[in-house]
N, C-alpha and C positions, 0 to 999 in steps of 0.2 A: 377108442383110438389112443395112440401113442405117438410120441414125436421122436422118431430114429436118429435124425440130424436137426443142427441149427448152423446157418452161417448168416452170419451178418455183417455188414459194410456202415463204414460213417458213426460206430459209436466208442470206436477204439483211435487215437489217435496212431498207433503204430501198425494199422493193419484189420486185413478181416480178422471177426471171430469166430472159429469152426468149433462144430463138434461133431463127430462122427461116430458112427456105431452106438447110441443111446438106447441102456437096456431101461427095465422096466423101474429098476432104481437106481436112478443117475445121481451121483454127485456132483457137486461143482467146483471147481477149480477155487486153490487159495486165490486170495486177493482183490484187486478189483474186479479180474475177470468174472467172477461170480455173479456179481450184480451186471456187469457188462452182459449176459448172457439173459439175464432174469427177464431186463429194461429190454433185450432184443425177442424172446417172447412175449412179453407185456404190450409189445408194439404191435406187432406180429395178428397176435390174437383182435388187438381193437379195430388195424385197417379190414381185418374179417368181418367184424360185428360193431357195427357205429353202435351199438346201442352203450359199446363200452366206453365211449370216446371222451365224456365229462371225466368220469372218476380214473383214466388213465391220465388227463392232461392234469388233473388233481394230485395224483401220486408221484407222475415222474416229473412232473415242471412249473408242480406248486400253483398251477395257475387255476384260475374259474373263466372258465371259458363261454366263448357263443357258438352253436353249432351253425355254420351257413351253409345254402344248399339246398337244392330237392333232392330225391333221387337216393341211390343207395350208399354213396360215396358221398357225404355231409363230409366240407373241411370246415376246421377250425380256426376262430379268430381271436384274439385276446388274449397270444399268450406271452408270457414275461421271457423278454430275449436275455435274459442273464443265465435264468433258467433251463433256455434252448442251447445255448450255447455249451451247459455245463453238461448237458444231458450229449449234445454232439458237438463235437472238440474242433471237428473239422468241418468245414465246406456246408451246403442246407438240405443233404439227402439221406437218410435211411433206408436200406434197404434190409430185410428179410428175409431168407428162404429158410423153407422147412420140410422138410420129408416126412410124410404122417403114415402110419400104418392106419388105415380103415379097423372098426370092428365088425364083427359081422352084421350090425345094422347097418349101419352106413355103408359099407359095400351092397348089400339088399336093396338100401335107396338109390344106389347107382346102378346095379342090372335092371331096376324097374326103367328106366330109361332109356334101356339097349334096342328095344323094337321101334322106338323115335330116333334115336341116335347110332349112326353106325360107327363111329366115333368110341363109340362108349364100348361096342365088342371089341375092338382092337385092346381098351384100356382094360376090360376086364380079365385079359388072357394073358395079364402079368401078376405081381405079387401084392395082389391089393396094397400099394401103397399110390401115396400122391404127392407131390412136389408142388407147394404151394409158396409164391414168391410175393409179398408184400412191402412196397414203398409210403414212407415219408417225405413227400416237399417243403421244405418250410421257405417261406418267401426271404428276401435278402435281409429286411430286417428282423427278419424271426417273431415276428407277432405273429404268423400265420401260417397254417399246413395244410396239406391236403395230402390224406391215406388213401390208399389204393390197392387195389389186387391188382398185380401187374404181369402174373403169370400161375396157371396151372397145368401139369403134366402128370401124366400117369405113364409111365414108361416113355416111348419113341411119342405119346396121342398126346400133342398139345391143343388145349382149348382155349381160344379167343376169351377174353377178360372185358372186352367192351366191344361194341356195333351191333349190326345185324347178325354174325356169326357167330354171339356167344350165343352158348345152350341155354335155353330157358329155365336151367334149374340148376342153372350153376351159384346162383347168388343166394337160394336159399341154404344151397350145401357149405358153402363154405364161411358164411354167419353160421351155424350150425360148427363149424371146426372152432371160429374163434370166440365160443357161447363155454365150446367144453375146457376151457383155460382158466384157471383160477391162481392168480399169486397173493400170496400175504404181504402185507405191507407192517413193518415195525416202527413203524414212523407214524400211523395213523394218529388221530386225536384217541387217546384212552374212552371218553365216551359216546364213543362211537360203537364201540363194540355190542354193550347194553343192548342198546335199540335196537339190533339186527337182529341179536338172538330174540328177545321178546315177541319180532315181526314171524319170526320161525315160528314160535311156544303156539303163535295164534292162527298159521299158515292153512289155506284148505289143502294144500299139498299132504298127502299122509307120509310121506316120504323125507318132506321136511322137519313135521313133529315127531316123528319117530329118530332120525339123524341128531336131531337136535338132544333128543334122549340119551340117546346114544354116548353123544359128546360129552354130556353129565358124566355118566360111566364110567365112560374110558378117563376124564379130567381127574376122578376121587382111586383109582384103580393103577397099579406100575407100569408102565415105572412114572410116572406124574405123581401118585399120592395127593392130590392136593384134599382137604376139607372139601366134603360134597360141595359142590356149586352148584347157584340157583339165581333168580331174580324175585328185586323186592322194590317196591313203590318207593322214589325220591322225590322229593317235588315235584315238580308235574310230569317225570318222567319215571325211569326205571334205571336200577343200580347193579349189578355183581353183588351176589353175599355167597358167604362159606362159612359151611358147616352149621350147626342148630343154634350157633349165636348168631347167626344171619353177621359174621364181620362182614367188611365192607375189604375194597383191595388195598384201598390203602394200608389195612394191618395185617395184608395174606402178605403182599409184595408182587412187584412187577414179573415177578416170572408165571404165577397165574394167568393174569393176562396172556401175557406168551401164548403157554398152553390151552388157553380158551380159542385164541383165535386159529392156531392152529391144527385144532380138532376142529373147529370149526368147515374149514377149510376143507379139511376129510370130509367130513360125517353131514355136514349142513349143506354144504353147497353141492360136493360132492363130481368134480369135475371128474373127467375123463385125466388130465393131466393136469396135478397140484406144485407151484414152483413156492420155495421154502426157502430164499437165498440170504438167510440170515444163522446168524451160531448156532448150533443147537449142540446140549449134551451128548457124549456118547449115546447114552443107551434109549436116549430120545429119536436119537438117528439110526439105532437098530429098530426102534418100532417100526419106523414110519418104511424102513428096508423090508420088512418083513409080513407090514400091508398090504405092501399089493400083491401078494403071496397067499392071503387067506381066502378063506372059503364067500364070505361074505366084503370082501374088498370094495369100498366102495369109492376107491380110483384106479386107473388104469397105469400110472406111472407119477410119480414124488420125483423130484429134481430137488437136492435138498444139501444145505452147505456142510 
């Protein structure tokens, strides 16, 4: 899948944020808009898939959070209002929409549904896309939200998002849209990286240790060049090293890092749509243009500054 549009409400103080017509390698706008766009995906994707909901309230609002809640729409409690406020300028709502292009699996998941659903014929005799509209509540003192799918449409066929009348398979599909969403964070803790790839190196997923190879690769190979990269035992954890003196990053330099996390990003996680909303070199940003162009692609679209 890929994401055609994004509009978002309540994280601009001067107005919605649109985008329209998103090809397969979108860039983003100078300025704040960029992150404004990023943080309105970021959001986006975790009222899709709670499972995202700790390390997004982590990233965009610094807080550690409590999930409260049964059910598939968990809101959260504990988050720091200086935070919320800075993340929305205005008023305690976010809203969401996005226009997804299906790929051919996900469309397949949806005709399997059409002989339960007549709903679903109507939907499939357009251009396999979906219009998926996602809200944030935060309560008035901003310690607390609640995410939501507040809308899904496939052309004229709108589907019910809660009661008796949503489809039964509506909530797997669309955790499933905000599973295939992956952004980089350049503000993470530096040893934080380490440990994820290591959890890859040991992964049953073959997909993931073969990605994770991969990323080696492309890290030591142009236009990156970095000193092969690998992992080596630090106290009771695991470090970065480069090249056959196993350096450590502190004497490669922080652009390493950069480059690991987002090959990472690519090749490890491997989302349908990777958002990238930080500087990147020219010809760093002709790679990542020119990815989802190859034979072996393994994202469906880079958003990328």
């Amino acid at each position: 899948m890929y994401l055609r549009g994004v509009v978002s409400e309540g994280l601009d103080p001067s107005g919605p944020v649109v985008v329209r017509g998103a090809g397969r390698a979108q860039p983003l706008p100078d300025g704040a808009t960029a992150g404004r766009i990023a943080d309105a995906i970021e959001l986006w994707a975790a009222a899709l898939d709670p499972v995202r909901l700790r390390a997004v309230a982590r990233s965009l609002l610094g807080s550690e959070v409590t999930l409260v809640g049964e059910g598939e729409e968990p809101a959260v409690d504990g988050l720091d209002p200086a935070e919320v406020r800075a993340l929305v300028p205005v008023g305690t709502t976010v809203t969401v929409e996005a226009e997804v292009s299906l790929d051919p699996a996900l469309y397949g998941r949806l005709r399997e549904h059409a002989h339960r659903d007549p709903r679903v014929v109507a939907a499939l005799a357009g251009d396999g896309t979906l219009t998926v509209k996602a809200g944030w509540l935060f309560s008035r003192d901003l310690t607390h939200a609640a995410p939501s799918v507040l809308g899904v449409r496939a052309g004229d066929v709108v589907f019910e998002t809660a009661g008796k009348e949503r489809p039964v398979w509506l909530p797997g599909l669309v955790a499933e849209l905000g599973r295939r969403v992956w952004r980089t964070d350049p503000l993470e803790p530096v040893d934080r990286l380490a440990p994820r790839l290591h959890e890859a190196s040991l992964s049953s997923d073959p997909h993931r240790r073969a990605g994770l190879a991969r990323a080696f690769r492309q890290a030591a190979s142009p236009p990156f060049s970095l000193p092969e990269p690998g992992l080596v035992r630090s106290g009771a954890g695991v470090a970065l090293c480069f090249g056959p003196e196993l350096r450590r990053l502190r004497s490669v330099g922080r652009s390493a890092w950069d480059v690991l996390r987002w090959l990472e990003g690519a090749w490890v996680e491997r989302p349908d749509v990777l958002v990238i909303a930080e500087p990147l070199p020219q010809e760093v940003r002709e790679s990542f243009e020119a990815l989802v162009d190859a034979d072996d692609a393994p994202v469906e679209q880079v958003w990328f500054a």
